[in-house]
Biotite code that builds the C-alpha atoms (Angstrom):
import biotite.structure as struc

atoms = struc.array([
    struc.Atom([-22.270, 15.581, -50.551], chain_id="A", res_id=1, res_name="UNK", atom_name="CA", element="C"),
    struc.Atom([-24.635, 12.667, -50.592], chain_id="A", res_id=2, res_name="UNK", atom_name="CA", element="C"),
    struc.Atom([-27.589, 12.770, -52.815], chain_id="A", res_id=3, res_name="UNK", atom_name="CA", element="C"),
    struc.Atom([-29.681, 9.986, -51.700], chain_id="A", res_id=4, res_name="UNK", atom_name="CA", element="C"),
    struc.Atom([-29.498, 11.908, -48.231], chain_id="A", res_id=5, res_name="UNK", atom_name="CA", element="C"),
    struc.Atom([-32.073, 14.324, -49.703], chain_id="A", res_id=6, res_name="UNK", atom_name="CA", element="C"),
    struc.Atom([-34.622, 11.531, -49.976], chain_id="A", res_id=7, res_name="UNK", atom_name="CA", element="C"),
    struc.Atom([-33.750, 10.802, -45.796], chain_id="A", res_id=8, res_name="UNK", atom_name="CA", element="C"),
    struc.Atom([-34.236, 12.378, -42.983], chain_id="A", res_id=9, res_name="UNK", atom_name="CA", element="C"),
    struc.Atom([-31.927, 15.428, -42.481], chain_id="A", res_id=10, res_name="UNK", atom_name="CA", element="C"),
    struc.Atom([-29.424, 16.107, -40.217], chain_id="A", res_id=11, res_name="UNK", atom_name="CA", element="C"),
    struc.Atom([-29.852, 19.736, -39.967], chain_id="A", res_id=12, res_name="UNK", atom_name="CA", element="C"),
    struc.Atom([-30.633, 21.077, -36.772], chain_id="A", res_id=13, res_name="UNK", atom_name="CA", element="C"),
    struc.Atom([-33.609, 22.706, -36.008], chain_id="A", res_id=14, res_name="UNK", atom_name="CA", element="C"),
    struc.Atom([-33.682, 26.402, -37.524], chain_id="A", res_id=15, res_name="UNK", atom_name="CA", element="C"),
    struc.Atom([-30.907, 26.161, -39.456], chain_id="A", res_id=16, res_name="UNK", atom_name="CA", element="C"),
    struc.Atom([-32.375, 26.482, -42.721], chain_id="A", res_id=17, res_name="UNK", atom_name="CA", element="C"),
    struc.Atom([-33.588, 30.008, -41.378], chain_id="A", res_id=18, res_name="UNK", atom_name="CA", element="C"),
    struc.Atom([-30.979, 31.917, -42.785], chain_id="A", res_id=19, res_name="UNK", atom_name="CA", element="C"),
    struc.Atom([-31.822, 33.908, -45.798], chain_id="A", res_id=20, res_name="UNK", atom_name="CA", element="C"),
    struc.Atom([-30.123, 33.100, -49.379], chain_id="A", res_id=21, res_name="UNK", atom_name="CA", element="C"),
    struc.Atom([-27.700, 36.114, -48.770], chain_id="A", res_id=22, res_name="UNK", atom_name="CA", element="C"),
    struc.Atom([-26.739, 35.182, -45.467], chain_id="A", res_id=23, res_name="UNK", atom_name="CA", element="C"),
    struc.Atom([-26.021, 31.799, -46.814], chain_id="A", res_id=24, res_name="UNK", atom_name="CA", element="C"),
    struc.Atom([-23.763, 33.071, -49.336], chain_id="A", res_id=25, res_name="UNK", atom_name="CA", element="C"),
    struc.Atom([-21.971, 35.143, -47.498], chain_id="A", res_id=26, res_name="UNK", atom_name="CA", element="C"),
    struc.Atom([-21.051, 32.462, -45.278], chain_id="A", res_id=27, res_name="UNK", atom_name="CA", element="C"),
    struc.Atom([-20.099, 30.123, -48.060], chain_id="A", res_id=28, res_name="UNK", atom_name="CA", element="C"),
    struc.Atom([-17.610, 33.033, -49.338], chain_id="A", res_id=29, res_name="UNK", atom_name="CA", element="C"),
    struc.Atom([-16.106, 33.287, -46.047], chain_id="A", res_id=30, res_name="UNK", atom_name="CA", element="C"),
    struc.Atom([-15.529, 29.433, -46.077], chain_id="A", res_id=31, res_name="UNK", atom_name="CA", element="C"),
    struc.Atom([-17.990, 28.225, -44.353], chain_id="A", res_id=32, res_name="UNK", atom_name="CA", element="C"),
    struc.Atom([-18.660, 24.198, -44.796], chain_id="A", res_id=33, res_name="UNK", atom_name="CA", element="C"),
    struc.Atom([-21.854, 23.761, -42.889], chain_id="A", res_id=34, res_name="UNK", atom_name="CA", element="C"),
    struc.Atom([-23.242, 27.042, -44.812], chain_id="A", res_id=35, res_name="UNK", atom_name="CA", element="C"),
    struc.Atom([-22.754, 25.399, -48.271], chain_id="A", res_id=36, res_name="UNK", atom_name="CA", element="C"),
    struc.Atom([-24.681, 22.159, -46.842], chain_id="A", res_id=37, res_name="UNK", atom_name="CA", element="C"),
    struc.Atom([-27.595, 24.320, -45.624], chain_id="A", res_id=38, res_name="UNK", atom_name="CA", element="C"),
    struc.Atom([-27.244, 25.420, -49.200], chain_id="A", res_id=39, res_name="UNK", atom_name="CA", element="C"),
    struc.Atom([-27.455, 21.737, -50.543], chain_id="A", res_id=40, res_name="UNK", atom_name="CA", element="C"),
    struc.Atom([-30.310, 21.457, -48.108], chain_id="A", res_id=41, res_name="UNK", atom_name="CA", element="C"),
    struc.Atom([-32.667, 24.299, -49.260], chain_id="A", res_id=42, res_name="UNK", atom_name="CA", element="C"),
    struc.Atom([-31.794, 23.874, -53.072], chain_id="A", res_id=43, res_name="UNK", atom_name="CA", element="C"),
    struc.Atom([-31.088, 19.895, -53.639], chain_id="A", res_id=44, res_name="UNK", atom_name="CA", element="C"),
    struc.Atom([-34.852, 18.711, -53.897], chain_id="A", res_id=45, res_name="UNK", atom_name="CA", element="C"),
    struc.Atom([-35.630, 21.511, -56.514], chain_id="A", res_id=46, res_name="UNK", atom_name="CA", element="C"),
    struc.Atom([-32.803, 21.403, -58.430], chain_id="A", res_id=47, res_name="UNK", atom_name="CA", element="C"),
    struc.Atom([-32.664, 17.038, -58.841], chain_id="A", res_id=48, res_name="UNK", atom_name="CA", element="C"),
    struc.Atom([-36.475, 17.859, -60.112], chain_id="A", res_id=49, res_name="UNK", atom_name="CA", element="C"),
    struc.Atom([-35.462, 20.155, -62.302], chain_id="A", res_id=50, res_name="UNK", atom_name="CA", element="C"),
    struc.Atom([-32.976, 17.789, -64.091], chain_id="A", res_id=51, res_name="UNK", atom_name="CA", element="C"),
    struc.Atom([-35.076, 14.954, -63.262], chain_id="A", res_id=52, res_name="UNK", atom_name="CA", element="C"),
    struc.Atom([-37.418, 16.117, -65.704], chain_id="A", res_id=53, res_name="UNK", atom_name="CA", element="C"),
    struc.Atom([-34.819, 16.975, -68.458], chain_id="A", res_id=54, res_name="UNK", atom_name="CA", element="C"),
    struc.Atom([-32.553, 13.533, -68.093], chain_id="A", res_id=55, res_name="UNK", atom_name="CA", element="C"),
    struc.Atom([-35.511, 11.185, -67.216], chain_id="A", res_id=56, res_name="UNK", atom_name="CA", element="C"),
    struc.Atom([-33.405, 9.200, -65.389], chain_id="A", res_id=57, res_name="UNK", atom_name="CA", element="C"),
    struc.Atom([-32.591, 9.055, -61.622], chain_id="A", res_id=58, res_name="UNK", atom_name="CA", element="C"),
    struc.Atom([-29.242, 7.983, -61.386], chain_id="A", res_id=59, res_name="UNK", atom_name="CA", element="C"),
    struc.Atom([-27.918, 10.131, -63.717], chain_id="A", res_id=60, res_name="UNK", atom_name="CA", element="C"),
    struc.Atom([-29.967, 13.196, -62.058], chain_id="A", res_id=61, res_name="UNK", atom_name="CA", element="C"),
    struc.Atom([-28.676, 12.579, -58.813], chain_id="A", res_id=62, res_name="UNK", atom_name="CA", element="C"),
    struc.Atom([-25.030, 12.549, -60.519], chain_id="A", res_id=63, res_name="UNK", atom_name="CA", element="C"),
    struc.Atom([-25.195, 16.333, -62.383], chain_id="A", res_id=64, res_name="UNK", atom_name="CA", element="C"),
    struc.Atom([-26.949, 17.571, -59.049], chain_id="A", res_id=65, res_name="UNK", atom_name="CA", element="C"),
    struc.Atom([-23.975, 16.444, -57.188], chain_id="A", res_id=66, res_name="UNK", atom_name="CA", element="C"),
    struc.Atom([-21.257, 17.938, -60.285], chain_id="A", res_id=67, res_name="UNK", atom_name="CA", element="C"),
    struc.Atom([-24.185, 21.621, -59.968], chain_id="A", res_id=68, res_name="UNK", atom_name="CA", element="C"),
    struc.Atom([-23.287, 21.708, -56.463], chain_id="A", res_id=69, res_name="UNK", atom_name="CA", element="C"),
    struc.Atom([-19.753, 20.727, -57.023], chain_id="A", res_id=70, res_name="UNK", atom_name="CA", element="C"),
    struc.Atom([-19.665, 23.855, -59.713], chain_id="A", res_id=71, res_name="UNK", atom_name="CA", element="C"),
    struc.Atom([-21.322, 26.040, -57.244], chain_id="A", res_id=72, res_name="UNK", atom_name="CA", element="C"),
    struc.Atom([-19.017, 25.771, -54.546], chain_id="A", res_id=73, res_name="UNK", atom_name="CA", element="C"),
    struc.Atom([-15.868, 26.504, -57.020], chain_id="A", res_id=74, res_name="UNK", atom_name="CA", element="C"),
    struc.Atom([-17.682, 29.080, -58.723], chain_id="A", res_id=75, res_name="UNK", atom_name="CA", element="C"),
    struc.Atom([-18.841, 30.996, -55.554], chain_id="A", res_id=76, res_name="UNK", atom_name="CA", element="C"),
    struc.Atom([-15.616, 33.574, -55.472], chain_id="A", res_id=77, res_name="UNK", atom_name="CA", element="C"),
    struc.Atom([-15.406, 33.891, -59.633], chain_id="A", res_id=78, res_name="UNK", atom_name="CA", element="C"),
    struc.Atom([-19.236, 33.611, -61.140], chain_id="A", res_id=79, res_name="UNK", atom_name="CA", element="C"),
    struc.Atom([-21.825, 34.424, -58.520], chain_id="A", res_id=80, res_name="UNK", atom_name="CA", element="C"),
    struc.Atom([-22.302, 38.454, -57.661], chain_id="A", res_id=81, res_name="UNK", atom_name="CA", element="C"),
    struc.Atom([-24.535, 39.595, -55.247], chain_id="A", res_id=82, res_name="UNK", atom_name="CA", element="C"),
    struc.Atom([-26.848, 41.550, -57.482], chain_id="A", res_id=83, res_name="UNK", atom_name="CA", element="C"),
    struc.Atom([-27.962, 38.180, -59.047], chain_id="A", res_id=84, res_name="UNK", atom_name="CA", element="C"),
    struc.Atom([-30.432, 36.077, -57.242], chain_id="A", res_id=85, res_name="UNK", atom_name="CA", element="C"),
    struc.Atom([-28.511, 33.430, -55.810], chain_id="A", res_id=86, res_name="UNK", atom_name="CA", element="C"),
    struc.Atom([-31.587, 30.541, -57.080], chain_id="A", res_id=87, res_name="UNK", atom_name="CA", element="C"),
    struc.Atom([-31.041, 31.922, -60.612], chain_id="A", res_id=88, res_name="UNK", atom_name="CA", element="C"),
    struc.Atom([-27.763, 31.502, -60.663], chain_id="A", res_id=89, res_name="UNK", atom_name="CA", element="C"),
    struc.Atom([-27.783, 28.721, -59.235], chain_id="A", res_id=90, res_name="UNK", atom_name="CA", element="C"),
    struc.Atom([-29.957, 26.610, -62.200], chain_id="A", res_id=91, res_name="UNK", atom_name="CA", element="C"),
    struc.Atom([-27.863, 28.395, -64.748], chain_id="A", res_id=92, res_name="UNK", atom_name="CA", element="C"),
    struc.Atom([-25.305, 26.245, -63.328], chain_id="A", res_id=93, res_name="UNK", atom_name="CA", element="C"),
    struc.Atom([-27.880, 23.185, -63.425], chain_id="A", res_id=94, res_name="UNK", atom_name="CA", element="C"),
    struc.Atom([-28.787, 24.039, -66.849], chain_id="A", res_id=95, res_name="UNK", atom_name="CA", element="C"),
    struc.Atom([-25.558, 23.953, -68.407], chain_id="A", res_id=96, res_name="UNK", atom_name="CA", element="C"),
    struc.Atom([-24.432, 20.692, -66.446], chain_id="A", res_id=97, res_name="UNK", atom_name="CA", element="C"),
    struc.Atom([-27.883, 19.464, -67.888], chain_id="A", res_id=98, res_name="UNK", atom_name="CA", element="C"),
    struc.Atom([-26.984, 20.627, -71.224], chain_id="A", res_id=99, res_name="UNK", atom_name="CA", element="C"),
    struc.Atom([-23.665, 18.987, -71.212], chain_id="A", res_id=100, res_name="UNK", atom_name="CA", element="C"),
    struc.Atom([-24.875, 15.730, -70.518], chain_id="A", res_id=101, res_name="UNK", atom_name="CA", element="C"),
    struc.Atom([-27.765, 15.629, -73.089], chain_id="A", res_id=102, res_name="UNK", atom_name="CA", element="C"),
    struc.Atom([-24.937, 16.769, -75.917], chain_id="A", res_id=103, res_name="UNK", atom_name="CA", element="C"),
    struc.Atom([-22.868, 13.886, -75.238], chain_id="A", res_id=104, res_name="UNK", atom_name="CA", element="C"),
    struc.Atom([-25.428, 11.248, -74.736], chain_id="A", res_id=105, res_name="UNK", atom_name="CA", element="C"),
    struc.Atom([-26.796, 12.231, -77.721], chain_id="A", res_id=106, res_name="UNK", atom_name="CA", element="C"),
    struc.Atom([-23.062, 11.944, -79.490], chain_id="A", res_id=107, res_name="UNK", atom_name="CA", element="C"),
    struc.Atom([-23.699, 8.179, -78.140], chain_id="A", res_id=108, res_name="UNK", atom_name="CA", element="C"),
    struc.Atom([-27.167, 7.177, -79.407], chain_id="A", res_id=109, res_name="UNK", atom_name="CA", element="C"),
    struc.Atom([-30.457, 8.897, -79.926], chain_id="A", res_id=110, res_name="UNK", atom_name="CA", element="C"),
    struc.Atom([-33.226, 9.768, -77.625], chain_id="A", res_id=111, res_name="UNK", atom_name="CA", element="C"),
    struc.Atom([-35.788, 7.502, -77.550], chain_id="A", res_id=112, res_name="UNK", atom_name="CA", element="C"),
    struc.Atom([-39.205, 6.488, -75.546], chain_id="A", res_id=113, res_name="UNK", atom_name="CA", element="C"),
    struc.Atom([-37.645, 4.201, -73.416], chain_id="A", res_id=114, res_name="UNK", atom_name="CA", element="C"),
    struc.Atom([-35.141, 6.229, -72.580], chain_id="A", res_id=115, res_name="UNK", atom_name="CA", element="C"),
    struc.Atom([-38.227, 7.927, -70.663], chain_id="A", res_id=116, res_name="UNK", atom_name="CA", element="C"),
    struc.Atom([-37.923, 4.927, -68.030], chain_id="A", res_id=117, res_name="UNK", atom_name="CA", element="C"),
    struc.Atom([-41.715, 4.033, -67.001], chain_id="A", res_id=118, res_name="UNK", atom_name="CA", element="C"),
    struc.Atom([-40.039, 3.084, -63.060], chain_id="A", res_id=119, res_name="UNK", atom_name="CA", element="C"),
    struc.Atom([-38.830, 6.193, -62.364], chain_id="A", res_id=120, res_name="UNK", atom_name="CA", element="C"),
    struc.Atom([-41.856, 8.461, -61.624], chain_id="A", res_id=121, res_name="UNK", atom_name="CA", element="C"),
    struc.Atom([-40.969, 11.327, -59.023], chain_id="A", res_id=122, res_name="UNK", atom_name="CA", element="C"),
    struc.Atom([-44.816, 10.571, -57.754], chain_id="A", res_id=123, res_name="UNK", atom_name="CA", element="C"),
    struc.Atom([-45.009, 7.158, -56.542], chain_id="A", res_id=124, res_name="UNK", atom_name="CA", element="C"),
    struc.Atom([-47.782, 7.764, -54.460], chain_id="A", res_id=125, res_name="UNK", atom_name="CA", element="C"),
    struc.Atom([-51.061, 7.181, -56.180], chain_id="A", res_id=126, res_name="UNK", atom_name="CA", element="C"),
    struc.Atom([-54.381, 6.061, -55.364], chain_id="A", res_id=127, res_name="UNK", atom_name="CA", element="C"),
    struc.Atom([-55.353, 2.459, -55.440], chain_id="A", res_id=128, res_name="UNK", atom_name="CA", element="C"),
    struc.Atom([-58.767, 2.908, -58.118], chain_id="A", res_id=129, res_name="UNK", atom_name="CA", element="C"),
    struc.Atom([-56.390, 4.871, -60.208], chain_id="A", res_id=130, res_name="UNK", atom_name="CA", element="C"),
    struc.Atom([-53.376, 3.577, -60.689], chain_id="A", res_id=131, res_name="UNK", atom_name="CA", element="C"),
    struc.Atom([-53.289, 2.237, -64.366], chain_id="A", res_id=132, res_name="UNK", atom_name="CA", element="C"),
    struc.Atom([-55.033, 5.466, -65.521], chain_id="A", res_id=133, res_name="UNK", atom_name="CA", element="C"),
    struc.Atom([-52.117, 7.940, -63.546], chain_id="A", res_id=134, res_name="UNK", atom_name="CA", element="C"),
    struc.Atom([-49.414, 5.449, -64.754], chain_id="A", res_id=135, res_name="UNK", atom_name="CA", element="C"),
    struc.Atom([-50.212, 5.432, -68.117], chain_id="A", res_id=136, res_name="UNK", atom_name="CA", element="C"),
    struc.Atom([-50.757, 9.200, -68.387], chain_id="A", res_id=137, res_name="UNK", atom_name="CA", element="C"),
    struc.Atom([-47.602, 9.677, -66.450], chain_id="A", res_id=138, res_name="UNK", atom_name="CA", element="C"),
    struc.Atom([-45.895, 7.943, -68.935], chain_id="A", res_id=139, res_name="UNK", atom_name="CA", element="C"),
    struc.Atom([-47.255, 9.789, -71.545], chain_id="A", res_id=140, res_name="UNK", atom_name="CA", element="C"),
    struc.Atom([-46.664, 13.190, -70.286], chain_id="A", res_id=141, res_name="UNK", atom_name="CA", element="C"),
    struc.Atom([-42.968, 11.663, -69.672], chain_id="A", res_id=142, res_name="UNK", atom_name="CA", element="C"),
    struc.Atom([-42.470, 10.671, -73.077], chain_id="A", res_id=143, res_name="UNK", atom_name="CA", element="C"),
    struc.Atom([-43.915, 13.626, -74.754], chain_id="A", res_id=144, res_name="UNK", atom_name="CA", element="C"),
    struc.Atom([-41.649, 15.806, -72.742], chain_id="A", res_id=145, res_name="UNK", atom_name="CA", element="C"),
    struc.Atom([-38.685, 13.612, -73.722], chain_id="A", res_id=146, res_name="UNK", atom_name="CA", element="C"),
    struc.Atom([-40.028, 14.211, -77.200], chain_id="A", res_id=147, res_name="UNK", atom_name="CA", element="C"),
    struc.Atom([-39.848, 18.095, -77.202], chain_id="A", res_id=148, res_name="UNK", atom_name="CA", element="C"),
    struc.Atom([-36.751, 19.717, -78.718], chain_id="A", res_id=149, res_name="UNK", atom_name="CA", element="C"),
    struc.Atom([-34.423, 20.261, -75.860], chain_id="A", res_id=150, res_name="UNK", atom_name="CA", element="C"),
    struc.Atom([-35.200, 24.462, -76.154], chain_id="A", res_id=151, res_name="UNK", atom_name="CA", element="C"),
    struc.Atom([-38.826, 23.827, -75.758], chain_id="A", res_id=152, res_name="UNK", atom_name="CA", element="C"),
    struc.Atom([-38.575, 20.989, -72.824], chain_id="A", res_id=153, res_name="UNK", atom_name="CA", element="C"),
    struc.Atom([-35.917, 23.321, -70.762], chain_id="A", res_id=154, res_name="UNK", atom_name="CA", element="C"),
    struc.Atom([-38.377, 26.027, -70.761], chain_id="A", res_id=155, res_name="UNK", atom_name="CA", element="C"),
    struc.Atom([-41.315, 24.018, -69.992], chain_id="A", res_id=156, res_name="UNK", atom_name="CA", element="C"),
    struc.Atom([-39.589, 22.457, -66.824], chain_id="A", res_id=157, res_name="UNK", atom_name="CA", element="C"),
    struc.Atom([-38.530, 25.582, -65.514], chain_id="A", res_id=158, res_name="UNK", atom_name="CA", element="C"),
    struc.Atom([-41.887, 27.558, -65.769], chain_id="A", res_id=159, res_name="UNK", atom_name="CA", element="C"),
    struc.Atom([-44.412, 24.959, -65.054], chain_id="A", res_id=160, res_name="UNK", atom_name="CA", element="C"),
    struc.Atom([-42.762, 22.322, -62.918], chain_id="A", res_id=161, res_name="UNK", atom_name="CA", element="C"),
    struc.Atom([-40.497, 24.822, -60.942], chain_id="A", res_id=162, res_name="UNK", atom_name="CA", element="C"),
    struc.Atom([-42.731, 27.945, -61.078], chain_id="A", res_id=163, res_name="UNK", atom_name="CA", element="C"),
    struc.Atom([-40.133, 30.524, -62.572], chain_id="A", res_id=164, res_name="UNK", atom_name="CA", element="C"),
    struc.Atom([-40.834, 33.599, -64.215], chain_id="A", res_id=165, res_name="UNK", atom_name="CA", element="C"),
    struc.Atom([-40.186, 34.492, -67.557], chain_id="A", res_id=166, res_name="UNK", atom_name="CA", element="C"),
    struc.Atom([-37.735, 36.803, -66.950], chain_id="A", res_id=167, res_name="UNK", atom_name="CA", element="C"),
    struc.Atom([-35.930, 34.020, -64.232], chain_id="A", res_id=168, res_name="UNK", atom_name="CA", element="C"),
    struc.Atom([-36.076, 31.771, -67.147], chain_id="A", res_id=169, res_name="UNK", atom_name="CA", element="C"),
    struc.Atom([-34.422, 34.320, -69.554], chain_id="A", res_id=170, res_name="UNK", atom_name="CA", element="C"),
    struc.Atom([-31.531, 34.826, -67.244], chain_id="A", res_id=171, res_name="UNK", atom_name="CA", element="C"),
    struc.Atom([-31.072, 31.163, -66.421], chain_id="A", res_id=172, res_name="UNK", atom_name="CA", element="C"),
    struc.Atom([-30.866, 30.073, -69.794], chain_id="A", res_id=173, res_name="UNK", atom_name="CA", element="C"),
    struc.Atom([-29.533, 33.295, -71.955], chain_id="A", res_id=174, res_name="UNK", atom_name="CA", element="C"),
    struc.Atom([-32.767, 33.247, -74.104], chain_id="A", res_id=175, res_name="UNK", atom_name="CA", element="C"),
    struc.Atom([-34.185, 36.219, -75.130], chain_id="A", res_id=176, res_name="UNK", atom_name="CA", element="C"),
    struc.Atom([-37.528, 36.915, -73.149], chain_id="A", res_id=177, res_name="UNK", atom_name="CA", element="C"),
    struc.Atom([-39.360, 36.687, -76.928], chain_id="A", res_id=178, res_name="UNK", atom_name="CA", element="C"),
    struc.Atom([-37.882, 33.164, -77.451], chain_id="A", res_id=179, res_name="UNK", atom_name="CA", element="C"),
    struc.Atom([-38.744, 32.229, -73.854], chain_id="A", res_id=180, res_name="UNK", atom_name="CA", element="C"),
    struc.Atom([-42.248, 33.143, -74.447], chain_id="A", res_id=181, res_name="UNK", atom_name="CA", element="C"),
    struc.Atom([-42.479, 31.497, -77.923], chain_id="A", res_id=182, res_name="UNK", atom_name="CA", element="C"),
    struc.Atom([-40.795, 27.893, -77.010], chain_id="A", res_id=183, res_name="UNK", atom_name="CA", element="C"),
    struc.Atom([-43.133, 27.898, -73.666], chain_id="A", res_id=184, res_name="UNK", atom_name="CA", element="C"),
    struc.Atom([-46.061, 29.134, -76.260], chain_id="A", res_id=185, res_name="UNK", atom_name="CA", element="C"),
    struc.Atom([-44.953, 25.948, -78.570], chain_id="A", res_id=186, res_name="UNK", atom_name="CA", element="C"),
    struc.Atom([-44.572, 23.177, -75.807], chain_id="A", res_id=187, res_name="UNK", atom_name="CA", element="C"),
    struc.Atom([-47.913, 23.879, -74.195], chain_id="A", res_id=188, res_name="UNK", atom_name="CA", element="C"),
    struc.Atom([-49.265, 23.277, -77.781], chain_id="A", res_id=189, res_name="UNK", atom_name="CA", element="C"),
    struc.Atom([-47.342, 20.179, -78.362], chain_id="A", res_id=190, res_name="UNK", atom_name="CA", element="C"),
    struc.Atom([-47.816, 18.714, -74.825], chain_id="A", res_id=191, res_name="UNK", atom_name="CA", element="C"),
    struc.Atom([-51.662, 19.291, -74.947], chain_id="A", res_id=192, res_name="UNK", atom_name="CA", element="C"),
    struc.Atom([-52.075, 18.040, -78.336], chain_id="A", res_id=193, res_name="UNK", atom_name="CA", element="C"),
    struc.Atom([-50.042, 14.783, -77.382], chain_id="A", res_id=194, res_name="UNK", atom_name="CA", element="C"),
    struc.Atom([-52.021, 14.561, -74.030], chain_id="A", res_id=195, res_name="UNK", atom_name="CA", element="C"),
    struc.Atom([-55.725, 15.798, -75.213], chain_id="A", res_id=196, res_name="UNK", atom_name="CA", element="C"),
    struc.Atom([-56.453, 11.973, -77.112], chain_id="A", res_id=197, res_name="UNK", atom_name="CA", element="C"),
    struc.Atom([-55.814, 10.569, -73.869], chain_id="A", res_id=198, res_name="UNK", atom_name="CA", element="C"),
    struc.Atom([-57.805, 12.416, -71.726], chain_id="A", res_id=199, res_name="UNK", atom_name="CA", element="C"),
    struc.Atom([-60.473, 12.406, -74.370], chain_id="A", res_id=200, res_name="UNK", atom_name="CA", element="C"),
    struc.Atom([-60.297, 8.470, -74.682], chain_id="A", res_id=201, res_name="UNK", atom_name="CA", element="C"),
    struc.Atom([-62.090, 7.427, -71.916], chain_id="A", res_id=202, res_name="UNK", atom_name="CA", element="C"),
    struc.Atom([-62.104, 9.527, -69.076], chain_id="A", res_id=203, res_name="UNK", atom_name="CA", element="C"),
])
């Protein structure tokens, strides 16, 4: 699988992402290649954001999206059941691959700021006039997410950069749907108290 081909233009013929989650699955079960790539075609872009924004680096996100979908494929006949919602399961897998990594890096050294990497934004594109302003509060919000206790910045990423609900998030990560609520409760707070001075500052 080649993870830099999600940033070109697909092969995929036309339509063929028109097949619904379960038909996918189904198809993968039965051994069907070109199902699992339509698979790594619908899913790849959400799920390198996802650890995007819990690494901070690119490199190494593009390397635990390929080891998810690696795990996915193995796991498809022993871990996935049809009464789970094949997206779900699928960022369980992401989280724990995520997890994994951030354990043993940290064995190795420490978090820090720079480890935020100020060249790596996911959005690239921004206007001329404000450039310095987005790129400096971009950083910012990237550090500050770095900064939050790994608890608090896994459920952050899922419910506000990839839109799930609390009770997706509970069943992705194992939380209870009380601690879900109270780290997402706690990393607003700390995000907007680390952000507010900016945006206060002179805009």
């Amino acid at each position: 699988m080649d993870i830099m081909g999600l940033t070109g233009q697909s092969k995929t013929k036309t339509g063929i992402l028109s097949n619904s989650s379960e038909e996918l699955v189904e198809r993968v079960q039965s051994g069907d290649k070109e199902a699992f790539h339509q698979v790594f075609e619908r899913y790849g872009r959400p799920i390198i954001s996802f650890i995007y924004d819990m690494v901070g680096h690119q490199d190494l996100a593009e390397d635990l999206t390929q080891e998810t979908f690696v795990r996915a494929f193995k796991g498809f006949d022993k871990s996935f059941w049809a009464e789970t919602k094949f997206s779900t399961w699928l960022f369980s897998i992401a989280k724990n691959v995520t997890r994994e990594s951030l354990r043993t890096r940290r064995s190795k050294q420490n978090l820090t700021l720079e480890d935020a990497g100020a060249d790596n934004f996911k959005d690239k594109e921004v206007l001329p006039e404000g450039a310095l302003l987005n790129k400096e509060l971009n950083v910012l919000i990237k550090q500050t997410l770095a900064n939050l206790d790994e608890d608090k910045r896994l459920v952050f990423t899922l419910q506000v950069f990839n839109h799930h609900s609390y009770e997706e998030i509970a069943e992705i990560t194992g939380f209870s749907l009380g601690k879900v609520k109270t780290d997402l409760r706690r990393a607003r707070a700390e995000m907007r108290e680390k952000i507010r001075p900016y945006m206060e500052s002179g805009l």
